[in-house]
N, C-alpha and C positions, 0 to 999 in steps of 0.2 A: 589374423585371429589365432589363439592360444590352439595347439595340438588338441588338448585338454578340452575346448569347446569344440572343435569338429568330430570329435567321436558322438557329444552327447545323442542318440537317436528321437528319432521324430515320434511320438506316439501315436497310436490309431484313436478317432477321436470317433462319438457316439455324436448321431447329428443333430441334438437337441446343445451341445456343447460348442459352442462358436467362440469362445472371446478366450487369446492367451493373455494373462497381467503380467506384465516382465516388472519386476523388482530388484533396485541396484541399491546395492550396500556397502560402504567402506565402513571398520573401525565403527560400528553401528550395534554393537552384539544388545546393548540396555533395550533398543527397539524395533530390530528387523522384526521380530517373531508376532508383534501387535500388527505391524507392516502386511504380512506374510497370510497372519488370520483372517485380516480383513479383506481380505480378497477373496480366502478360501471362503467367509462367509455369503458371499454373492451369491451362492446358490448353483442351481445346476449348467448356468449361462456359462460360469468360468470351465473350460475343459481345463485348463494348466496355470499353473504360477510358474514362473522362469524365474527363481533369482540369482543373480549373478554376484558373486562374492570379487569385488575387485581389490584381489590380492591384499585383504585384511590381515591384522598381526596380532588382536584383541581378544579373537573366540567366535569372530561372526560367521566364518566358515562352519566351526564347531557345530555352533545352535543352528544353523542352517539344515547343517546335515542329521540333528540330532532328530529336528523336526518332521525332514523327510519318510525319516525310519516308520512316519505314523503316518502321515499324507500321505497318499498314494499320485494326487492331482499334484503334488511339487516338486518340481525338477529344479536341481541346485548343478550353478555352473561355475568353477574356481578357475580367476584370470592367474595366470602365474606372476604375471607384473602388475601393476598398480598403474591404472592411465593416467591418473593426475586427474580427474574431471568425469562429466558424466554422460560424456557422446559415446564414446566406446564401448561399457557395461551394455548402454541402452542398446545399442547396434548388434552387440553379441545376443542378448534377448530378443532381440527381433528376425534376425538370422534362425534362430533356432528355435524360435515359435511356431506352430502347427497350426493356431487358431484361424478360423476364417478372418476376425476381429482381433485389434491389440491394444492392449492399453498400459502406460507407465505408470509406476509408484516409485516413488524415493520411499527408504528404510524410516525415516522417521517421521514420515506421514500415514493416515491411515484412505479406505476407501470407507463413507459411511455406508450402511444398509442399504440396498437398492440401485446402488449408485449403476452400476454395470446394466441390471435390466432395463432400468432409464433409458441409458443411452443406446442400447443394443433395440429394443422398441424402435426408437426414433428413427435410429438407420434402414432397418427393416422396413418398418413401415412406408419411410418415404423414398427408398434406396439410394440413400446417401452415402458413400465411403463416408463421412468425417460426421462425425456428433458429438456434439458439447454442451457441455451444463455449469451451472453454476460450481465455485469454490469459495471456500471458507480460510480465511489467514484466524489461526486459532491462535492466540496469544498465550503460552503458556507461566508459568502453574496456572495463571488467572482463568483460563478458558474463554477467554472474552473473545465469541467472532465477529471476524471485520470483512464484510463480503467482499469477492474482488472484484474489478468490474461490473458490479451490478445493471448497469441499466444497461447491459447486452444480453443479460437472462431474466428478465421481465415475464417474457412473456412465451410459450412456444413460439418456434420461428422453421420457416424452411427456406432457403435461398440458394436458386437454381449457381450461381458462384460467387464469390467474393468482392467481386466488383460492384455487384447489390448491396451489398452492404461494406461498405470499408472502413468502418467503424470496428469491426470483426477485426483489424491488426489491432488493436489494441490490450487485445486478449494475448499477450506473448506466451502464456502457458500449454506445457505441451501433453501436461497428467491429467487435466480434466476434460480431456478427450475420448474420444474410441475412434481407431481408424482398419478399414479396410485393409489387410496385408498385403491383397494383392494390387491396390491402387497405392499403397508405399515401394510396391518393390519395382509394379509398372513403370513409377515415374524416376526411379533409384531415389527415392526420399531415403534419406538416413542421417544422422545426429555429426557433427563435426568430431572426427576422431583426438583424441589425445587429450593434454593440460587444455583446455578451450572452455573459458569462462561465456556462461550467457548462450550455451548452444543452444537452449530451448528458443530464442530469439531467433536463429537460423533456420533450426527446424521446422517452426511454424510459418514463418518467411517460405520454405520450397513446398510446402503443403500449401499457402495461398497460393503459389505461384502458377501451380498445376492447377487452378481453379473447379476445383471440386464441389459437389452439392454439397451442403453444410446444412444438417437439422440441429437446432439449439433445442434445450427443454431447460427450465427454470429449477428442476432439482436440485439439489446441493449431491452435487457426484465425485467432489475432491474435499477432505479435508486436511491443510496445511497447518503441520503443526511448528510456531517462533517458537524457539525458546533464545530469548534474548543472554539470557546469563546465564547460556550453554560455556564451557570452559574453552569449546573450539566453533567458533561462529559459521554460520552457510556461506556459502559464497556471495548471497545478496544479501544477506546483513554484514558482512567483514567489509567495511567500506570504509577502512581508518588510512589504508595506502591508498595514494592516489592510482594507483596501479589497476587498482577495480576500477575506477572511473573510464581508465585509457581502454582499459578491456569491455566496458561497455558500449564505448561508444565506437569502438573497431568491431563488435558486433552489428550497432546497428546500421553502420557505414556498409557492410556487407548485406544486412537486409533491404536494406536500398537499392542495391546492386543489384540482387537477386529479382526483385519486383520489377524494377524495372529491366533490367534484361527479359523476362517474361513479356512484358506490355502493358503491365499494370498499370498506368497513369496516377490513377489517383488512391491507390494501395501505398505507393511511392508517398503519396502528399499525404495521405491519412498518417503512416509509421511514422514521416517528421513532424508535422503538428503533435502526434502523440509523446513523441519524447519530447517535446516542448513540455506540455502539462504537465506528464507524469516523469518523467527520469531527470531532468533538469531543475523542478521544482524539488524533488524527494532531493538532491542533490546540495542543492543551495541552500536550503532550511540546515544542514549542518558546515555548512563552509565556513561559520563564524567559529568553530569549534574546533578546527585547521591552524596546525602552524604554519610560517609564511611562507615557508617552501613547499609546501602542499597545494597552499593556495596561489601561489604564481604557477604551478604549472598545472593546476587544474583550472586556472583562467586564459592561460595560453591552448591548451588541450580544448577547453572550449567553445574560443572563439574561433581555432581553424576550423572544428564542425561545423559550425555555425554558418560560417561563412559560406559553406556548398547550400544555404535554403534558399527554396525561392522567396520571395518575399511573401507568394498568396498565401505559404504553408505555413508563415511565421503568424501574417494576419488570422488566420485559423485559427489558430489558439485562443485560449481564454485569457482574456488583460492581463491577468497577473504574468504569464506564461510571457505571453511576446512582448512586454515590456521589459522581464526580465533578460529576455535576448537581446532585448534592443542594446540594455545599458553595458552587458559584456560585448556585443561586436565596438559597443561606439567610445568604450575604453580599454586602454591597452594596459592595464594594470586593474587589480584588483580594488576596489574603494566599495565605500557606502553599504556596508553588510550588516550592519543594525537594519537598514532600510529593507536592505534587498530580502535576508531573512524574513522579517515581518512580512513582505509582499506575497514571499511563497510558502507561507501560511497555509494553511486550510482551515477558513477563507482567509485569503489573506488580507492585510490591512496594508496603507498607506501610509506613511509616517510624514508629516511635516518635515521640510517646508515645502506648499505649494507652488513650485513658480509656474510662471508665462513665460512664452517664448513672444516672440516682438510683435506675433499677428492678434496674442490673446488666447492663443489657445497650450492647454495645461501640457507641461514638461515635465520631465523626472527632476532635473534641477538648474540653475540659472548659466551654468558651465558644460550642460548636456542638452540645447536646446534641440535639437536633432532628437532626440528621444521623445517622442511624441506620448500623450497617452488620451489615446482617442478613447473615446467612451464617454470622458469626464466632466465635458463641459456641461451646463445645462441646457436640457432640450436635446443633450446626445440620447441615440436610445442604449438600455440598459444593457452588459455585458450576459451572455447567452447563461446558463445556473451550471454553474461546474458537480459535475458529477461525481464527483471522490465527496463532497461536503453532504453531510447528511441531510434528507428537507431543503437540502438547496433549491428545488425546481418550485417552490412555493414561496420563495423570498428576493426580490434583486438582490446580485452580490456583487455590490459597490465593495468597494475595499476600503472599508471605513477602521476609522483608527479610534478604539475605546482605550484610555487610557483605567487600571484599576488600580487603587493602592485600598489595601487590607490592613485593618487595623483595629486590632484585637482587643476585648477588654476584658475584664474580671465576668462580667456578665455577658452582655450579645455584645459582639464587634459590628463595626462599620465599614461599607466597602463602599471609598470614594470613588464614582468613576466620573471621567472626563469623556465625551465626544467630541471630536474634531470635524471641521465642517471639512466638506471635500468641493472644493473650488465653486462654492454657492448651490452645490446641488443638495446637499440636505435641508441647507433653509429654505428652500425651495421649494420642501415638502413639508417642512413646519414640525420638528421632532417635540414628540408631546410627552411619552414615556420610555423605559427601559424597562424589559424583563431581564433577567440573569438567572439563569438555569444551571444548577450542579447536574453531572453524569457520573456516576459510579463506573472506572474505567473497566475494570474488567467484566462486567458486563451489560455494561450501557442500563441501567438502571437509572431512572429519574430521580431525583433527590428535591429538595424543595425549588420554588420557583420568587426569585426577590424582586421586588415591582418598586419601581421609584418614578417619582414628576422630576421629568428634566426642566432646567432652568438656563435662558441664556446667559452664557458670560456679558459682562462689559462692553467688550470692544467685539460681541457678533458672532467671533472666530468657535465657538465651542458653546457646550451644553453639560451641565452639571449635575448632579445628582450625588444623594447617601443613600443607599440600601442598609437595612437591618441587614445584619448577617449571624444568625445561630448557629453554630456547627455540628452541635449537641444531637441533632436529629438523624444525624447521617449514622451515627453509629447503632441506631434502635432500629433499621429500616430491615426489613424478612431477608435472610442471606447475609447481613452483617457479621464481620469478623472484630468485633468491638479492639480484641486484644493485639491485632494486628493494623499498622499506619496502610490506610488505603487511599489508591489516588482516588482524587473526584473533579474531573476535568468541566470547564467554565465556558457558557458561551452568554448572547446577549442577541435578543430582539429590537430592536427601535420603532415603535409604532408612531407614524408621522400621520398629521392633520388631515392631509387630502390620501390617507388611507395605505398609502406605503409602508410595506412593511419590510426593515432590512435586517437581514442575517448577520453578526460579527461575533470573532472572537473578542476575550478582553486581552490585551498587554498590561502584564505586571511590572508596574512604578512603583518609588516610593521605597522606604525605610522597613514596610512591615511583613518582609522575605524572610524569618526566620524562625524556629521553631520557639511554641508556648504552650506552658503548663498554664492549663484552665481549670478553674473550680466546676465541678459538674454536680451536680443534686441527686444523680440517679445511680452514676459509678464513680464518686468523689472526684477523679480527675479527667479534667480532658485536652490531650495532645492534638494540637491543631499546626501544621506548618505549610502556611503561605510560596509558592515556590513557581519557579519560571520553568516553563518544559525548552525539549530544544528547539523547537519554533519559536520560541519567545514569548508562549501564552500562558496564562494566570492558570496555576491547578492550587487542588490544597492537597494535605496529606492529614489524614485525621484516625486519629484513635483513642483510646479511652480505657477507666479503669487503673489501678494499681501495678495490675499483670504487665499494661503495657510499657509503665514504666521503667518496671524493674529489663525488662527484655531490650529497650531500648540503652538502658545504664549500660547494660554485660556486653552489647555489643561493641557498645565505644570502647571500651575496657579491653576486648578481645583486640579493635584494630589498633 
C-alpha cells in the first residue's frame, strides 16, 4: 500500500454512525462528485465516505479534494500509481475504514435514497455480516432500468448460509451489498490486487466461501449506471478482445476453486450452471459479430472450460444454455452462428432444421447427433421459465422460431410473420393466434398490441399470419420524443387451442430492414426503420415530424 494511504488516520466515530462507503475512481472527474453525494445522502448511517483516487490524470483528485474542503464525513485517499483495475483502490478503502459496516461504489454509479438504511436494518436486525438488495443496470441517456437478478430479491429473505440457498452465486456483484468489517478482515476477504479483471467474481466467491448469514431485502440499494457510448467502455461492456473473455472465465475458474476448496459442493455446481445461462449465453449472442480470429480462439478458450463441467451442472441449465455447451464441446471449430445466436436469445429461438437422431429423438443437427436436445420432443415436460426474460414464469419457453418481415406502406404497413413448428410440439397444442407487442426500449413502456389468426402452411411445417402494423401511434404516446428515432423492441404471444400459451421473440427476415419516409396526418412525416438487434431480433426505430428529418439529413452529412 502507497505511503500516502497509511498515514490517512482513523476517525472517532459517533455510535449511531456504522456504515464506511469506500468509493474508487480513475479518470472519472464528469461523475465521482454524483458518486460521492449519494452516499453522503444516506443520512446519519453513513460515518465516512473513503474515496480513493487511483492515480487519475483528469481533475478527479482535484474535485475529490475540492469537495472534502465542505464534507467534513469525506476522507480522500491518492494512490501514487494507478493499479490497472478495481481490487486494490477497494482494498485501500477497506484498510482504512472505521465503519463497523462497508459498502462499495464505483465513480460512476450512484447509491439511490435509502439504500444504506435498507441494508444496515436488515443486518442489525437479523445479525447477519452480509446484506443485499436489489440493483438497477440503468441504461444511460435513455434511463431505462433493467433489474439484475431479480428473482433473488423478490421477496425479504434470511439464510442461516449460502448453502441454503445457492442460487445467491449468481449475484456476482459486490456494490449491492453491506458487509461486516470485521467478518471481512476475520476471514482476510479482500479484492484480488492489481490489472485483475472480474474481481467482484472473486470477491463474492471468498464471502460465500466463509459461509456467512445473508439478510436479502427487495429494495433497490445499487444503482448501475451503462453508458454504452461512453468514449471509453467498463470492463464488462469492453468485450470486443477476446482477451475479456479469457479473463473471465480465469475468474470463474478461480471461483470454482475457491468454493470448492471451502466445501461448497453445490455453490461449485450452482457458479457453473450460472455461467452456462448467464456469461456464455450474453457471450454467444455477439460471436456472430467476431472476426475469425476472435472466434477460433474464443471457441477453443471455450471448450477447455467446458470441458472441466460435470455433466449434472451442464443438465442444470436452461435448454438453450446446455445445448449451447453441448454444440461447442462436440465441435472443434466454430459453425452454425446464425443458429446458435438465435438460441441464446432472450428467449431464445430454434432455427430450422429439425433433425432426429436414429432413435427419433430431436438433435441440433443431422452431423451433431450426440447433441441431444431433451425437452423437445412431445409429451417431454416443459423447460423450467428463464429468469433474465420478462413474464417468463407465466409462459412455457419452448424456443420457438417466429419468423417477421415488415413491410411498410404509404398508409399502415404489414408484418408478415411465420411460426415454425418445433418437432410436433406446437401442433400439438393447436396454435390458434399471435399477439405482437411493441416495448419502448428505454423505458419498457407498452406501445400497441397487434392480434392476428394464425393459419396452417401446406405441407403442416408452420403457421401464418398478417398483422396491421401502424407506427404512427408510437410517437404520440406520454414521454414521447416525436423528433428523436426511438428503439421499440418486439416480442410475441402464441395462444394455442388446449390453452398454452408460449412466450417468443420475432427474427427479422425479409427485404423490409431499411429506413422509410412515411406520410403522417398529424406531423406530415414519419420515419420508421425496421432493423435486427444483435441478438438477431425484430426492433423498429421510429420518429416523426420535419425536425426529424432535417436532424437525421445533418448527421449523414456530418459522418
Amino acid at each position: 500500500m502507497n505511503d500516502a494511504l497509511e498515514s490517512q488516520p482513523r476517525p472517532t466515530l459517533s455510535p449511531a454512525a456504522q456504515v464506511s462507503v469506500v468509493v474508487i475512481a480513475f479518470n472519472d472527474a464528469v461523475h465521482v462528485a454524483d458518486a460521492v453525494r449519494s452516499a453522503l445522502a444516506q443520512g446519519d448511517a453513513v460515518a465516512e465516505v473513503i474515496a480513493v483516487d487511483d492515480a487519475s490524470t483528469d481533475g478527479t483528485g482535484a474535485a475529490l479534494d475540492a469537495l472534502a474542503r465542505t464534507e467534513p464525513r469525506l476522507r480522500v485517499l491518492h494512490r501514487g500509481e494507478n493499479s490497472g483495475g478495481c481490487g486494490s483502490p477497494r482494498n485501500d478503502g477497506l484498510r482504512a475504514a472505521a465503519g463497523r459496516f462497508v459498502m462499495f461504489l464505483d465513480s460512476d454509479d450512484v447509491l439511490p435514497p435509502g439504500a444504506v438504511p435498507a441494508l444496515l436494518s436488515a443486518a442489525l436486525e437479523h445479525g447477519a455480516p452480509v446484506a443485499a438488495g436489489a440493483c438497477v443496470r440503468r441504461e444511460l441517456p435513455a434511463r431505462r432500468d433493467v433489474p439484475w437478478q431479480p428473482a433473488l430479491y423478490r421477496e425479504p429473505a434470511v439464510y442461516d448460509g449460502p448453502d441454503a440457498a445457492p442460487q445467491l452465486v449468481r449475484d456476482t456483484l459486490c456494490v449491492n451489498k453491506l458487509y461486516a468489517r470485521e467478518f471481512l478482515t476475520g476471514h482476510g476477504i479482500a479484492f484480488p490486487e492489481g490489472r485483475y479483471h472480474y474481481e467482484d467474481f472473486v470477491f463474492t466467491a471468498r464471502v460465500l466461501a466463509a459461509a456467512p448469514k445473508i439478510a436479502t431485502v427487495p429494495d433497490t440499494v445499487y444503482v448501475w449506471h451503462v453508458r454504452r457510448a461512453a468514449a471509453k467502455q467498463s470492463i464488462s461492456l469492453d468485450r470486443k478482445d477476446v482477451a475479456n473473455w479469457r479473463q473471465r472465465i480465469e475468474a470463474h475458474r478461480t471461483v470454482l476453486r475457491i468454493l470448492g476448496d471451502a466445501g461448497h459442493k453445490t455453490l461449485v455446481a450452482a457458479a457453473a450452471t450460472k455461467f452456462l445461462d448467464h456469461d456464455l449465453r450474453m457471450y454467444v449472442r455477439e460471436l456472430h459479430t467476431r472476426g475469425a480470429d476472435y472466434r477460433a480462439e474464443w471457441w477453443r478458450l471455450t471448450r477447455d472450460h467446458l470441458a472441466s463441467f460435470e455433466d449434472a451442472e451442464v443438465r442444470a441449465a436452461h435448454a438453450p444454455a446446455r445445448w449451447l455447451a453441448r454444440v461447442v464441446l462436440a465441435s472443434s471449430a466454430p459453425r452454425d452462428l446464425e443458429r446458435l445466436t438465435q438460441l441464446a436469445a432472450r428467449p431464445g429461438r430454434l432455427l430450422p432444421p429439425y433433425a432426429t437422431g436414429p432413435d427419433g429423438v430431436p438433435v441440433w443437427s443431422a452431423d451433431l447427433p450426440e447433441v441431444r436436445l431433451e425437452g423437445l420432443a412431445p409429451g417431454d415436460a416443459v423447460d423450467a421459465a428463464d429468469e433474465d426474460v420478462p413474464g417468463a414464469d407465466a409462459t412455457p419457453l419452448l424456443p420457438v422460431t417466429v419468423d417477421a418481415d415488415p413491410v411498410l406502406g404509404a398508409a399502415r404497413g404489414v408484418l408478415r410473420l411465420r411460426v415454425h413448428d418445433l418437432y410436433g410440439r406446437l401442433a400439438a397444442a393447436g396454435p390458434v393466434s399471435i399477439d405482437v407487442a411493441l416495448h419502448r426500449r428505454r423505458d419498457g413502456r407498452p406501445g400497441p398490441v397487434l392480434t392476428a389468426a394464425l393459419a396452417p402452411t401446406a405441407d403442416g411445417t408452420a403457421w401464418t399470419a398478417a398483422a396491421v402494423l401502424d407506427l404512427a401511434p408510437l410517437t404520440e404516446l406520454p414521454g414521447s420524443r416525436p423528433d428523436e428515432p426511438e428503439p421499440w423492441d418486439v416480442t410475441a404471444r402464441l395462444t394455442c387451442a388446449d390453452g398454452t400459451v408460449v412466450g417468443a421473440g420475432l427474427r427479422a427476415v425479409g427485404d423490409g430492414l431499411r429506413r422509410r419516409v412515411l406520410p403522417s396526418r398529424r406531423r406530415l412525416v414519419l420515419l420508421a426503420q425496421p432493423y435486427t438487434t444483435t441478438g438477431g431480433a425484430l426492433a423498429f426505430r421510429v420518429a416523426s415530424g420535419p425536425r426529424s428529418v432535417w436532424r437525421i439529413a445533418a448527421r449523414r452529412l456530418r459522418h
